[in-house]
ROVO-719449 format. One record per residue (C-alpha): residue in one letter; x, y, z. Coordinates in steps of 0.1 Angstrom, whole numbers. Layout:
N
{residu->A	u->X	v->Y	w->Z};
...
This chain:
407
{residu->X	u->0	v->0	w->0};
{residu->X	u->13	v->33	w->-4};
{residu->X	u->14	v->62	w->17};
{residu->X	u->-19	v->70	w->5};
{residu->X	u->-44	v->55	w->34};
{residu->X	u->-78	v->74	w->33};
{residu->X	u->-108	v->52	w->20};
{residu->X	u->-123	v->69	w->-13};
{residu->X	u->-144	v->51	w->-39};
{residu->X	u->-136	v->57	w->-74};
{residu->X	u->-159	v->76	w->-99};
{residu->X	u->-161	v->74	w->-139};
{residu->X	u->-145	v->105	w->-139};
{residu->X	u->-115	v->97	w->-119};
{residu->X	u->-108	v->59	w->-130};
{residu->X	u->-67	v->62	w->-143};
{residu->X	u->-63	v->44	w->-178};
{residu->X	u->-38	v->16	w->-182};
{residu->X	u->-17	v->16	w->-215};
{residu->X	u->-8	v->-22	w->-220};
{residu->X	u->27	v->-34	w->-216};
{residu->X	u->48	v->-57	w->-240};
{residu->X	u->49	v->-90	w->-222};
{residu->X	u->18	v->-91	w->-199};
{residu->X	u->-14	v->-103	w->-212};
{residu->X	u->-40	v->-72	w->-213};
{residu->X	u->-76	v->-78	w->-213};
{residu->X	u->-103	v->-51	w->-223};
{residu->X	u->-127	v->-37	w->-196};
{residu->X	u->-131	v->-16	w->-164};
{residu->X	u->-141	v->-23	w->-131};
{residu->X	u->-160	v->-3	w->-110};
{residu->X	u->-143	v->-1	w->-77};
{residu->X	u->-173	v->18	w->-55};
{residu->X	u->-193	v->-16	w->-69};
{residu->X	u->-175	v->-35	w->-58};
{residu->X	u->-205	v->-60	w->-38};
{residu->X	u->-231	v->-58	w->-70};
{residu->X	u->-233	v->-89	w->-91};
{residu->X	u->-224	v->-68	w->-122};
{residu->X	u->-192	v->-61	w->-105};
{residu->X	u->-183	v->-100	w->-98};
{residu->X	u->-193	v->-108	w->-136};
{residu->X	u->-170	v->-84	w->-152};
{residu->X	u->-144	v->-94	w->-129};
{residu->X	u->-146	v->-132	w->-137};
{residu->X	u->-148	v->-126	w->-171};
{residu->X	u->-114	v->-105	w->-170};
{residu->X	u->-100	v->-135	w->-151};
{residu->X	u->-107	v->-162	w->-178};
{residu->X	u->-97	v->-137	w->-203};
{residu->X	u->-60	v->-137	w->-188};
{residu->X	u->-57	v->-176	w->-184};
{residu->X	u->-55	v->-173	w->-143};
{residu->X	u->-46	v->-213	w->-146};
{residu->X	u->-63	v->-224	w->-118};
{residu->X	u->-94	v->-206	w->-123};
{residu->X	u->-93	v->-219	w->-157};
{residu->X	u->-91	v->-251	w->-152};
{residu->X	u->-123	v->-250	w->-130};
{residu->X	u->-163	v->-242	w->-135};
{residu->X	u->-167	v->-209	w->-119};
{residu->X	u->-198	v->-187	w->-121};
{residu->X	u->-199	v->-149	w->-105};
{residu->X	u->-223	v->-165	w->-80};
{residu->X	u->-189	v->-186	w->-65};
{residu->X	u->-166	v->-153	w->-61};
{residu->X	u->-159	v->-134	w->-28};
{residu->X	u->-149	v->-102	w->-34};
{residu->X	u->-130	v->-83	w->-2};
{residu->X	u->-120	v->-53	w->3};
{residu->X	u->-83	v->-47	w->19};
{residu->X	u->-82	v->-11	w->13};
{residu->X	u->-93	v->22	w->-9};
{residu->X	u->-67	v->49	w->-14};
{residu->X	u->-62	v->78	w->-37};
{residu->X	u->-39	v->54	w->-55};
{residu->X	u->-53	v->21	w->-58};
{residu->X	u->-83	v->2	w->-44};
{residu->X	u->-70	v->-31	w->-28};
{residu->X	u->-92	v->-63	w->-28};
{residu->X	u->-85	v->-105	w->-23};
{residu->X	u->-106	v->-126	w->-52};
{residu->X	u->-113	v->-156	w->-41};
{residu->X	u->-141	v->-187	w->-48};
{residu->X	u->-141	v->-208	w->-11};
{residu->X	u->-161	v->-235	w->-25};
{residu->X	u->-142	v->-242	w->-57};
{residu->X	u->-110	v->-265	w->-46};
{residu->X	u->-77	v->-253	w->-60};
{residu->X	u->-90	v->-220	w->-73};
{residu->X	u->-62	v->-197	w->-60};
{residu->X	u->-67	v->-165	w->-41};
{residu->X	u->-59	v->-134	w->-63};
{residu->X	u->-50	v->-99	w->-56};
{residu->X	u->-67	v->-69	w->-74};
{residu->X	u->-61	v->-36	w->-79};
{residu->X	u->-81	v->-8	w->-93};
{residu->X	u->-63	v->20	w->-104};
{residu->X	u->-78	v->58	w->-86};
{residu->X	u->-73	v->92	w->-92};
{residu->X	u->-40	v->113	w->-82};
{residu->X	u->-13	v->90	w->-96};
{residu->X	u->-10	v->108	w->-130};
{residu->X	u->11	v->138	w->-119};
{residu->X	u->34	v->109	w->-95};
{residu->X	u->33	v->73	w->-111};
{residu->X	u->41	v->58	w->-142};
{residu->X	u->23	v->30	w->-147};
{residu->X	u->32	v->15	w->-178};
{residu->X	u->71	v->21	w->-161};
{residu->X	u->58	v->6	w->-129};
{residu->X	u->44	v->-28	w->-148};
{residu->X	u->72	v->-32	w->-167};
{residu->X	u->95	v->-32	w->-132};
{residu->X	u->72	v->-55	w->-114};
{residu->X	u->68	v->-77	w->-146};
{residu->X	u->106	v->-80	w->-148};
{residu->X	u->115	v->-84	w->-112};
{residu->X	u->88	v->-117	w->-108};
{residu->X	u->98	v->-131	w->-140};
{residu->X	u->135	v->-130	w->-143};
{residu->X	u->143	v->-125	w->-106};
{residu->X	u->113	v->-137	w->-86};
{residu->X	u->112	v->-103	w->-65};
{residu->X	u->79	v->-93	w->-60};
{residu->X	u->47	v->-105	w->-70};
{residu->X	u->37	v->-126	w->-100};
{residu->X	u->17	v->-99	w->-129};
{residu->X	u->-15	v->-123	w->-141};
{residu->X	u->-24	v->-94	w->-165};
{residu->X	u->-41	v->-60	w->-165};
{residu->X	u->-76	v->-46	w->-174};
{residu->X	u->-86	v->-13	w->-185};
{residu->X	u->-82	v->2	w->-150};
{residu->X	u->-61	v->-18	w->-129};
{residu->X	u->-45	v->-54	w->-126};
{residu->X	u->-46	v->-90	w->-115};
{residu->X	u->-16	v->-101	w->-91};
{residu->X	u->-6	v->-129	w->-72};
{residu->X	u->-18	v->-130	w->-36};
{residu->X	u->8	v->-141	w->-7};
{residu->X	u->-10	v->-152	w->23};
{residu->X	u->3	v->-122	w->46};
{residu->X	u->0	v->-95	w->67};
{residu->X	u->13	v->-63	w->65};
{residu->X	u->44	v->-50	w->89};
{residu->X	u->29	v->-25	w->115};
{residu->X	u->51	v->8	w->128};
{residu->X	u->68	v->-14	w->160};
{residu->X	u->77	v->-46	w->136};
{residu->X	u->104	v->-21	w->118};
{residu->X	u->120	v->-20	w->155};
{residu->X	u->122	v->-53	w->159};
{residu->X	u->161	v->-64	w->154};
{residu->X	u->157	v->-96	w->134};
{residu->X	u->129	v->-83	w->111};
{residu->X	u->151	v->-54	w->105};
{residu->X	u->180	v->-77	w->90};
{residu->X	u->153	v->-95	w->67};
{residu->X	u->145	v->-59	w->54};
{residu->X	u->180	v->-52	w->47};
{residu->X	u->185	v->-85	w->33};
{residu->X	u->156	v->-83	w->9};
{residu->X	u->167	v->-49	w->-2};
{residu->X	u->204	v->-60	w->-5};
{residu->X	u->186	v->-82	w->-34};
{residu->X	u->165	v->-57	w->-49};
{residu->X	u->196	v->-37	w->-50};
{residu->X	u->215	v->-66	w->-65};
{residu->X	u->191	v->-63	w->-98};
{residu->X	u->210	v->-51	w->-128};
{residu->X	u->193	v->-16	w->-136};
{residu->X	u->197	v->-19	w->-168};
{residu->X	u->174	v->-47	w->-175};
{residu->X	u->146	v->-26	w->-162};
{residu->X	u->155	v->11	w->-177};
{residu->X	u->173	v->-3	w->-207};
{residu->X	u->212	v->4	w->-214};
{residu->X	u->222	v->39	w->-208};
{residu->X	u->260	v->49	w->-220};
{residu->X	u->262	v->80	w->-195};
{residu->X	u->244	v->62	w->-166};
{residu->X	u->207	v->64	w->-155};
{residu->X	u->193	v->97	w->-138};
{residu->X	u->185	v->97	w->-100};
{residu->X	u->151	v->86	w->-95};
{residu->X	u->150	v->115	w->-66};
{residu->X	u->166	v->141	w->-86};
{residu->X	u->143	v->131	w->-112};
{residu->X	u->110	v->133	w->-96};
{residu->X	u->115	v->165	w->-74};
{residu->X	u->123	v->184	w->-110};
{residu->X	u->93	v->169	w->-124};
{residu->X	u->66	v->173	w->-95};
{residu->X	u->77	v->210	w->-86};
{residu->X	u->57	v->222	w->-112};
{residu->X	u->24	v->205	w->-100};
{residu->X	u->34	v->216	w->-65};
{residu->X	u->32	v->253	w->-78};
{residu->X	u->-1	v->246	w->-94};
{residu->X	u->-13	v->230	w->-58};
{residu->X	u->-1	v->265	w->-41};
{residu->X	u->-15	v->286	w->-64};
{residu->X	u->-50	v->269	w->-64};
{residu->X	u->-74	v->297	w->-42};
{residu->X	u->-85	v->269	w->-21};
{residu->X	u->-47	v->264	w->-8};
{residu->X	u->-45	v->279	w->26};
{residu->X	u->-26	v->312	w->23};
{residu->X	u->-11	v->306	w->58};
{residu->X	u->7	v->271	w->39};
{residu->X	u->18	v->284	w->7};
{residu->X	u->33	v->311	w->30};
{residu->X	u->51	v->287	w->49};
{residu->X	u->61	v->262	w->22};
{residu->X	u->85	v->285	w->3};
{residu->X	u->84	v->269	w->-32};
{residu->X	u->109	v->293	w->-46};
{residu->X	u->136	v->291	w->-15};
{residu->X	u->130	v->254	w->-16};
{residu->X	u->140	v->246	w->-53};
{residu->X	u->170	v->270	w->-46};
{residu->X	u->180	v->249	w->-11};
{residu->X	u->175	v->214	w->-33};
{residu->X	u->192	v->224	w->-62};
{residu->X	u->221	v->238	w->-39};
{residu->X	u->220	v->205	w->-19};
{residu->X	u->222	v->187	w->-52};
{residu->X	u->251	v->205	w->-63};
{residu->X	u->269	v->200	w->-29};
{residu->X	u->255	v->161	w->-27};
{residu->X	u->277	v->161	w->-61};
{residu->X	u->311	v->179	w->-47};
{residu->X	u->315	v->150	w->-18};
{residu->X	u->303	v->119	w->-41};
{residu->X	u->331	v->134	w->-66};
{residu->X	u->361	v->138	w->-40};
{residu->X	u->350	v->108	w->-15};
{residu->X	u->328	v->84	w->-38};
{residu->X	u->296	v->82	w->-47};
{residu->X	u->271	v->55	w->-34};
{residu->X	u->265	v->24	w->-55};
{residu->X	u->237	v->32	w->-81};
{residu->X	u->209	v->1	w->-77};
{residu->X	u->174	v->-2	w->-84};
{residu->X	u->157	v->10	w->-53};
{residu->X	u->124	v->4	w->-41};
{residu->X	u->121	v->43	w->-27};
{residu->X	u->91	v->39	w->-3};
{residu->X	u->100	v->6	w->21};
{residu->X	u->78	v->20	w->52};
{residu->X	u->59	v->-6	w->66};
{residu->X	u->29	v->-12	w->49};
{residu->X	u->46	v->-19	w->18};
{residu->X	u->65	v->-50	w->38};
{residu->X	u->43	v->-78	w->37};
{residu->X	u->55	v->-111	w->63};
{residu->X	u->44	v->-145	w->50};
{residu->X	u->20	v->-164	w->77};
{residu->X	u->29	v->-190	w->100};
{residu->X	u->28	v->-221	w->75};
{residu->X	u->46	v->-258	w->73};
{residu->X	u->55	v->-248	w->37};
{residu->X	u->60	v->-210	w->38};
{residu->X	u->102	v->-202	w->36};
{residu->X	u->120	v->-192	w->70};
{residu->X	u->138	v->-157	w->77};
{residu->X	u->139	v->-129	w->54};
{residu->X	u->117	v->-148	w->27};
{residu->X	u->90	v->-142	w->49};
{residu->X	u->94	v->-104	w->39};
{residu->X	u->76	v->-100	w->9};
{residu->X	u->80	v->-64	w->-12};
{residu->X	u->52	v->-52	w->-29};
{residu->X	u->39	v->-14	w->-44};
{residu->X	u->71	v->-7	w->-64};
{residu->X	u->53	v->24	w->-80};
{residu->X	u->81	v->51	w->-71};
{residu->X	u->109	v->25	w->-75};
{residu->X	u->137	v->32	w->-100};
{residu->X	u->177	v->42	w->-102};
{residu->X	u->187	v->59	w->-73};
{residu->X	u->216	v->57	w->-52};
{residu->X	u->216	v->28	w->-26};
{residu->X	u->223	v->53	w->5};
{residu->X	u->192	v->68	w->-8};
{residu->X	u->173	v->37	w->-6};
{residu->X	u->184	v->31	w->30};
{residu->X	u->178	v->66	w->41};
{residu->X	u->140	v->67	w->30};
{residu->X	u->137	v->33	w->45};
{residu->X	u->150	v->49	w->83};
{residu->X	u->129	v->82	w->79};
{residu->X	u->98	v->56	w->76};
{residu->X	u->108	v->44	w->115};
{residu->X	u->94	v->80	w->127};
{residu->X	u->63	v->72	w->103};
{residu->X	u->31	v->58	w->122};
{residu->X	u->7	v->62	w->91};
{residu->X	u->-24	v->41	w->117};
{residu->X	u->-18	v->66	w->148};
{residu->X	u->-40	v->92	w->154};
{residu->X	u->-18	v->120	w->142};
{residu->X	u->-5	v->101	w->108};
{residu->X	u->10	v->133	w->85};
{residu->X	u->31	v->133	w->114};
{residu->X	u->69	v->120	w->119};
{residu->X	u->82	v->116	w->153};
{residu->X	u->120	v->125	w->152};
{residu->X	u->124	v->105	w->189};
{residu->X	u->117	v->71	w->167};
{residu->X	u->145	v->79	w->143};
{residu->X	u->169	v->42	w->144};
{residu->X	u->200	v->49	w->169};
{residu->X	u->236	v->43	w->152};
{residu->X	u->235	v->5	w->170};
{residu->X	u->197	v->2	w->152};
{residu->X	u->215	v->17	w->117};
{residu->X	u->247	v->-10	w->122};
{residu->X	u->221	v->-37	w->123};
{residu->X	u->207	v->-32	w->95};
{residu->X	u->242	v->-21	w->79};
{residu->X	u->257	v->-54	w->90};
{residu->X	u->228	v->-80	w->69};
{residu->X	u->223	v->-54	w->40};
{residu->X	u->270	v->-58	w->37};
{residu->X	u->268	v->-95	w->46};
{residu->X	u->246	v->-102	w->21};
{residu->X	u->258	v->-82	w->-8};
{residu->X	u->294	v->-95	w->2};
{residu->X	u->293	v->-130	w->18};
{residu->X	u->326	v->-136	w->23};
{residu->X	u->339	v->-102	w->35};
{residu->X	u->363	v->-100	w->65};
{residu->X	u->351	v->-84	w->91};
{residu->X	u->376	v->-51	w->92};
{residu->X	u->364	v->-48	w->53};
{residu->X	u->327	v->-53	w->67};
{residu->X	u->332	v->-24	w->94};
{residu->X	u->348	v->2	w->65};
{residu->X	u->315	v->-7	w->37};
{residu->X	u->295	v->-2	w->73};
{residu->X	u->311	v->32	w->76};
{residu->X	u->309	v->42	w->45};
{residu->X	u->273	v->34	w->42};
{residu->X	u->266	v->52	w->76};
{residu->X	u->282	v->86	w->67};
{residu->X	u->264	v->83	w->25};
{residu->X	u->228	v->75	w->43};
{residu->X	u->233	v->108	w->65};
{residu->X	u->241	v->127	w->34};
{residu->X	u->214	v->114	w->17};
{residu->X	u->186	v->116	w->44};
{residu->X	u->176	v->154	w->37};
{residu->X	u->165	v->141	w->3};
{residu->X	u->139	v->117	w->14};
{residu->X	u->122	v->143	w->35};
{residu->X	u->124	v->168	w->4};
{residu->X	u->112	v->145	w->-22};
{residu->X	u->84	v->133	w->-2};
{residu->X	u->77	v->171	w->8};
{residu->X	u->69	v->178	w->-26};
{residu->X	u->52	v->152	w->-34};
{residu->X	u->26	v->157	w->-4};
{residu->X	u->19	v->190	w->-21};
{residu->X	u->11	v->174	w->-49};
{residu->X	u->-14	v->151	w->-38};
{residu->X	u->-32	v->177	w->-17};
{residu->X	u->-45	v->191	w->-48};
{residu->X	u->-72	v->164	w->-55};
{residu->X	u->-87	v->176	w->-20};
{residu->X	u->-82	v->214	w->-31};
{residu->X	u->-96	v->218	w->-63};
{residu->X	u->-126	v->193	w->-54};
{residu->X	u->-136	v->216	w->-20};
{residu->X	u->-166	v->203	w->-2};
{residu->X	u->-161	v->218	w->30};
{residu->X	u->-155	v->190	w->49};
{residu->X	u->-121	v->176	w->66};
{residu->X	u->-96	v->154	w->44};
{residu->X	u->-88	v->120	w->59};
{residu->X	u->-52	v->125	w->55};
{residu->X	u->-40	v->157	w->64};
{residu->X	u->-19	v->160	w->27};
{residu->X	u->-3	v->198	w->33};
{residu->X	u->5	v->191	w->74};
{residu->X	u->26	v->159	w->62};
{residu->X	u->44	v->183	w->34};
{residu->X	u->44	v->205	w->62};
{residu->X	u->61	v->179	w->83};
{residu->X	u->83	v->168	w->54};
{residu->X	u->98	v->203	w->47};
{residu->X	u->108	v->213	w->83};
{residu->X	u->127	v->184	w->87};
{residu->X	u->144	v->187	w->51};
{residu->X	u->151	v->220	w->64};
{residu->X	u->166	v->202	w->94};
{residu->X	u->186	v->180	w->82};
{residu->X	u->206	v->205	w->57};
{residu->X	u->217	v->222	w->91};
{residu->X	u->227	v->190	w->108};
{residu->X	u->249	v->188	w->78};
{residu->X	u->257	v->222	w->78};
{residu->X	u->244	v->222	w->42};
{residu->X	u->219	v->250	w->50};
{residu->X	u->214	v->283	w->28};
């Protein structure tokens, strides 16, 4: 799930169009998410399922009448539900998702389908692409639960999630971007460039509160990002840049899935499953690692959840742990005194690149206020978009001091 938790059903107007992908099967039709429980719904939903060849639902007489639709969650960027026919034997359960509004000005989808199809098929990261429809997709369903906020803490679970994302960082970039001769651009370099103009469009909008766009500076913060860039760029030059990977960009907790108790389920960190790779893509590895630790102070299920708690940020023994499984696994048979310098190294590139995380993500809450702006009905938005940009920037603003990278 992303960090997009309100429940909103999806109208005609606001349904996000999938353009197929070379390699997944693609199957004609829309689903209505909001209908969900009508038998219409059920009916267009097994026909899409036949039409992709879902073998064990194939294989099987299966009328709309034998489906259970349930719903796991409705967000601005995808409505969640588990398929599933409980009196048909072998007919697997299935995950859906139907596509929302928002994502347009954030997500590529046709980019984001072509990582997850490439990560489950050649590297079995991630799960299995059945096909897509019209306005969303068919996926594999792990029998799981998502982390909560305390798992993260929890020492052993944190060495799975390092382990899992030494292998996502293992993944050659190029066979999801294609070859590039001068190297692939920063995901997070990339996507602050390309969302500040929607930003603006949010701020200007005459339903933004004047007392925000006051606050959140647009023009001092492209000139403090750009200038953080640049320096970002001095020290990678003189002391070495971090490792450019594929990088998930958005490991908080609800998008770490843990296999349940099971004779045949796998033992330590395969029971981490990764899912919602929409923001994934080339970044550096430090980056990766520094998003994933600003997602401690995250408690997106608390009763204040735009809000990050500094206090929760992982100490330096906290960091090392997760430094030590994320080095062991990349390099198994690493003495230990080369172990403690690539655990040095990392420490002092993740605190370098920590200030971007909060930026990028500052942005980006701008950006997906302006749904809840320009559609103004008075009431109270479930997630409080501007305070968590709010939020974001102040401790962007932070962090460039504690680095002494302030302007």
């Amino acid at each position: 799930m992303s960090k997009s938790t309100p429940s909103i059903p999806f109208t005609a107007s606001e349904r996000e169009s999938v353009t197929p992908v070379e390699g997944l099967c693609h199957v004609e039709g829309r689903l209505e998410a909001r209908k969900y429980k009508s038998p219409s719904f059920t009916s267009s939903l097994l026909q899409i399922v036949t039409s992709m060849n879902v073998s064990t639902w194939c294989n099987r007489v299966i009328t709309a009448a034998d489906i259970r639709v349930t719903k796991v969650s409705g967000a601005l960027t995808n409505a969640v539900f588990f398929v599933s026919c409980p009196s048909i034997p072998g007919a697997s359960t299935l995950l859906l998702r139907v596509y929302g509004p928002s994502s347009g000005s954030l997500i590529s989808r046709p980019r984001e389908l072509e990582i997850l199809h490439v990560l489950s098929s050649k590297y079995k990261i991630g799960p299995l692409i059945y096909g897509t429809f019209d306005n969303g997709r068919i996926e594999q369903y792990f029998d799981s639960v998502a982390l909560n906020a305390p798992d993260l803490r929890d020492p052993v679970i944190s060495r799975w999630i390092a382990t899992r994302m030494a292998e996502l960082h293992q993944v050659d970039v190029d066979d999801v971007e294609g070859p590039s001769p001068s190297g692939h651009e920063d995901s997070v370099k990339k996507n602050v460039v390309t969302w500040l103009p929607h930003a603006r469009e949010v701020l200007s909008l005459p339903t933004t509160p004047p007392s925000f766009s006051q606050t959140f500076n647009i023009d001092a913060f492209a000139d403090q990002w750009e200038k953080y860039m640049r320096r970002i760029s001095r020290v990678e030059a003189k002391e070495g840049a971090s490792r450019r990977v594929l990088a998930h960009n958005d490991t908080q907790y609800g998008n770490l899935l843990r296999m349940n108790p099971h004779p045949r389920n796998p033992k330590g960190h395969r029971q981490i499953i990764v899912v919602d790779f929409e923001y994934a893509g080339p970044n550096p590895a430090a980056f990766d690692i520094a998003n994933h630790f600003m997602e401690w102070t995250a408690n997106y299920h608390g009763p204040a959840p735009h809000l990050l708690d500094p206090v929760l940020y992982p100490t330096l023994d906290q960091r090392r742990n997760f430094y030590k499984s994320y080095v062991m696994h990349a390099n198994p048979s690493i003495s230990e005194a080369e172990r403690e310098e690539k655990m040095n190294t990392l420490e002092k590139q993740v605190q370098m690149w920590g200030p971007a995380s909060d930026g990028m993500w500052a942005v980006w809450g701008v950006v997906q206020a302006g749904d809840s702006l320009e559609v103004d009905d008075g009431g109270e938005p479930e997630f409080d978009y501007l305070g968590y940009a709010r939020c974001r920037l102040e401790r962007f603003q932070r962090g460039l001091k504690d680095l002494d990278l302030s302007v």
